[in-house]
N, C-alpha and C positions, 0 to 999 in steps of 0.2 A: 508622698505628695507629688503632684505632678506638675511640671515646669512651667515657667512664666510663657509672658508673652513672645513669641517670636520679633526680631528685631527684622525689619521688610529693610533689604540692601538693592533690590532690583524688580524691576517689572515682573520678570520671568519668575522669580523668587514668588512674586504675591499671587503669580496668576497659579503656579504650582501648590501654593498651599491652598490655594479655593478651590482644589480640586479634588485634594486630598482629604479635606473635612467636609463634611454635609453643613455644617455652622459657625460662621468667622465672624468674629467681632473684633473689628481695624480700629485703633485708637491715631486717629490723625492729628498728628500735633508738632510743635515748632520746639526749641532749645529757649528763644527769646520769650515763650509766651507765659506767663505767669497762670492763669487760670489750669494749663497746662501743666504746671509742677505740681501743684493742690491736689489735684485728683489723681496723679501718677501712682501713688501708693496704692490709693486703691482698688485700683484697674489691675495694679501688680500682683496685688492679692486676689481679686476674684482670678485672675489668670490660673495661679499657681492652687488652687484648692477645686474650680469649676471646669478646668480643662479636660476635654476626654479625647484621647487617639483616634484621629477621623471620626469623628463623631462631633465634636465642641475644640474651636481653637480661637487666641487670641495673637492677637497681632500689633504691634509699632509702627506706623510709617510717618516719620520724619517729611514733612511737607517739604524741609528747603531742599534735601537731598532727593526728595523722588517727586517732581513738580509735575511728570507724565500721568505718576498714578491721582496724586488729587486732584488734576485736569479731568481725568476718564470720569472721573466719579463726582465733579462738583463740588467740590470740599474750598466752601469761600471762609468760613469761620476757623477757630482753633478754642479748646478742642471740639473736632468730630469724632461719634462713634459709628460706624455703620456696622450693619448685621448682616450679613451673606446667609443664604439658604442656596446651596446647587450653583453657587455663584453668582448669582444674583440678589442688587441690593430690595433686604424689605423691611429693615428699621431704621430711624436715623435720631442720633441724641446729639443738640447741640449745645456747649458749654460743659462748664464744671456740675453738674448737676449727680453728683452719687447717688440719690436715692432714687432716680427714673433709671441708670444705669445697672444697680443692681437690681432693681426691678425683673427688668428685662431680662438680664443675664440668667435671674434665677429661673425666669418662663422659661426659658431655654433650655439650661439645666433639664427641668421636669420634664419636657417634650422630650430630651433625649432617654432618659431614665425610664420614662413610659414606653418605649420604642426598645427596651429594653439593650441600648447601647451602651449604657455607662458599665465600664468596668471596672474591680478593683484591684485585686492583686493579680488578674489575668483575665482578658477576657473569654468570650466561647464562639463557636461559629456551627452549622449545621452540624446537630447529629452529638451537637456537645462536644464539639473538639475544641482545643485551647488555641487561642490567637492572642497573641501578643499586642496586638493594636486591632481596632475595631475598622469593618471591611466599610469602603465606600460606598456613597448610597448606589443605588443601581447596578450593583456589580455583587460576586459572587463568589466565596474560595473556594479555587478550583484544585488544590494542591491534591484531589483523590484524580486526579487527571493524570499524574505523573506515571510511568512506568517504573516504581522504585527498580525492580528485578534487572533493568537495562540501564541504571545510574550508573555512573561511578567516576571515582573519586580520586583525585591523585594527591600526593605527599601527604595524606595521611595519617599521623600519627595510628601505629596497629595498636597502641594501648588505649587509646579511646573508643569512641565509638564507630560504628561503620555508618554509609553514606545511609543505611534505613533511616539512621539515627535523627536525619534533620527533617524525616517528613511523621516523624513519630506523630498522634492525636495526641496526648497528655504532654501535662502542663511537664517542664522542665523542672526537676528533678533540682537544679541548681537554685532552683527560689529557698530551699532548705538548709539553712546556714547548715545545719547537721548532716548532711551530705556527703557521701564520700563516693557516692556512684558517679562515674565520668561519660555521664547521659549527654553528650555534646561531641560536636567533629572540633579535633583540633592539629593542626598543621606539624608538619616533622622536623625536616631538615630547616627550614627558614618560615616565614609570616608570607608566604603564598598556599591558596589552596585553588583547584582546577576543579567544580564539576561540571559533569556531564548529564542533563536531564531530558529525556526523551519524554511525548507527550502521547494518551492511546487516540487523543485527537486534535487535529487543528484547533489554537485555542486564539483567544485574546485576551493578550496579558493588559494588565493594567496598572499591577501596583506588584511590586515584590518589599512583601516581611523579611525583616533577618534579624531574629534574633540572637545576641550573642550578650550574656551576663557576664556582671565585669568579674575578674577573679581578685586574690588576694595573695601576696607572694610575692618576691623576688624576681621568681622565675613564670609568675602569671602569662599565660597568653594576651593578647591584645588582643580589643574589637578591630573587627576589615576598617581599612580606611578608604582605600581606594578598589572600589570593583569596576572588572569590564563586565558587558555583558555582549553576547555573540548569541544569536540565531540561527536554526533551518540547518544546522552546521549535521552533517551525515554521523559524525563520531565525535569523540574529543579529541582537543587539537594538544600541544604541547605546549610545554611554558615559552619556548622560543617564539613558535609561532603565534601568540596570543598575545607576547609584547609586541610582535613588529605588525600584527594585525587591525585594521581600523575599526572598532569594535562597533554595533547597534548602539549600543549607550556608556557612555561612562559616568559611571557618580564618585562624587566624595562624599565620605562622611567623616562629620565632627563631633562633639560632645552635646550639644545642641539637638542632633538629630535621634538619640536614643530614648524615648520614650523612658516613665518609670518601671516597666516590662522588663528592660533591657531590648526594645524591640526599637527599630528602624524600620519606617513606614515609609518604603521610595515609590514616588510616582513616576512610573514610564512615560514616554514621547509614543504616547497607545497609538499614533496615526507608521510606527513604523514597528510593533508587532503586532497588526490584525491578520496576522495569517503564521503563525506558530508552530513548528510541527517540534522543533526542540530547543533549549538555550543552554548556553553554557553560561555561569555564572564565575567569574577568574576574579578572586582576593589578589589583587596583584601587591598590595602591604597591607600590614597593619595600623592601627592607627597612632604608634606612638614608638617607645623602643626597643618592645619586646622581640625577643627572635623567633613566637609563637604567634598564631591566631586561633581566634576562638570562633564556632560557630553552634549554637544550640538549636537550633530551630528554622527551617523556612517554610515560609507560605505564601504560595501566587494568589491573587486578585484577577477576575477577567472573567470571561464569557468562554464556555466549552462550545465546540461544537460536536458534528455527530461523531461517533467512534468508528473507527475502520474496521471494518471487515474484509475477514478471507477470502469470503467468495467461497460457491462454489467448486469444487475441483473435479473435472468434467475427462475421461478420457479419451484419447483422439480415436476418433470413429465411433463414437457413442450416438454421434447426429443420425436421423433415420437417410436411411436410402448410402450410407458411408460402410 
């Protein structure tokens, strides 16, 4: 089943999820408002059954606490629903009204289903490769962009799998409660992992997957909690220097942000990698108390550009008249 509606705490927060789904429907509502309790269950349930990973999402935004966002948008009643398309509004429901709300929601639905985004136990991306959460509109996974052969990977556990392991096409291996293959990168000495990913072209990133399924056990690794990520970077850097480093981006992630995948759908700050040539991506912990982390899968989002070439190799005095 896939998760409720997002709870909106910040501007930045609302503006990063309209960007990440092609279709948001924001339930604007008050703690005082009574028409507002009535229809809560409802809205909670079309969330958790209609939701799709960048494709269909829902949303919360508390009017007294975020008084910027229902200023932007006009929001004088409670409740309001509005429908984002690309970010912009193009439905509006106002009051306790469920049967216009799921109306809507279910057009929605079909539109995305038709466009064939809706996924279920995984989704698929060019060429039938498996993605974890469904790619944003107008953009592209670029993850056959990578140089696996010039990856690599530090604290790696050698009993797992190697760094190929996280650009594999097939679905993760770990969806298999019956499973005993360790189709996944997972961490050694502590809950850091370091890679290193070169690209065969300038790219533009725009969204990074990370898939990491939860385990079971004692001794279970943990999902990343906190990643940096670094840029343009010539090599890989080391753990030292990657903590005392001011990284391109830093995220958290919470329990909230993993998809029913197992997959995390991060939207980058795209206006500071349009020019890509490699990134490191540093688990600097996990997300809880494990002394392991887990990583099954990643996938970039973005725009390739052309591929580099050698060139010619020409030798000196080959020019006429030399």
């Amino acid at each position: 089943m896939a998760q409720g509606p997002t709870e909106i705490t910040s501007s930045q927060q609302f503006k990063d999820l309209l960007r990440s789904s092609t279709l948001v429907v924001a339930d604007f509502y008050a703690d005082w408002c009574a028409p507002c309790k009535q229809i809560a269950p409802v809205y909670e349930s079309l969330a958790k059954s209609l939701s799709r990973p960048g494709a269909l999402a829902f949303a919360k935004v508390n009017t007294e606490n975020n008084s910027d966002i229902s200023a932007q948008y006009h929001v004088t009643a409670l409740p309001t629903f509005l429908v984002f398309r690309g970010g912009k509004v193009e439905d509006t429901v106002q009051g306790a009204d469920p049967t216009k709300l799921k109306n809507i929601v279910q057009k929605l639905l079909s539109e995305v289903e038709s466009m064939g985004e809706a996924s279920g136990s995984g989704g698929s991306g060019s060429g039938g490769q498996w993605l974890g959460a469904d790619v944003p509109r107008g953009y592209r996974e670029i993850t056959d962009e990578v140089e696996v052969r010039n990856c690599e990977i530090l604290n790696a556990d050698e009993d797992a799998g190697t760094v190929k392991t996280l650009f594999e096409t097939q679905k993760p291996t770990g969806f298999e409660k019956a499973s005993t293959s360790r189709d996944y990168v997972q961490s050694g000495a502590d809950d850091q992992l370091l890679l290193y990913i070169p690209f065969q072209s300038t790219v533009k990133l725009h969204t990074l997957q990370i898939t990491s399924l939860p385990a079971e056990g004692d001794d279970a690794p943990a999902r990343p909690g906190v990643v940096r990520l670094f840029i343009n970077r010539p090599q890989n850097m080391d753990f030292s220097e990657a903590d005392d480093s001011e990284p391109t981006q830093a995220i958290e992630l919470g329990p909230n942000d993993w998809n029913a995948n197992g997959t995390a759908n991060i939207p980058l700050r795209f206006v500071k990698f349009q020019k890509t040539n490699t990134v490191i991506v540093y688990v600097q912990r996990g997300d809880g108390e494990a002394e392991t982390v887990r990583v099954d899968r990643l996938r970039l989002i973005g725009e390739a550009g052309a591929k580099r070439e050698m060139g010619k190799l020409q030798k000196i005095g080959d020019e006429p008249g030399e």
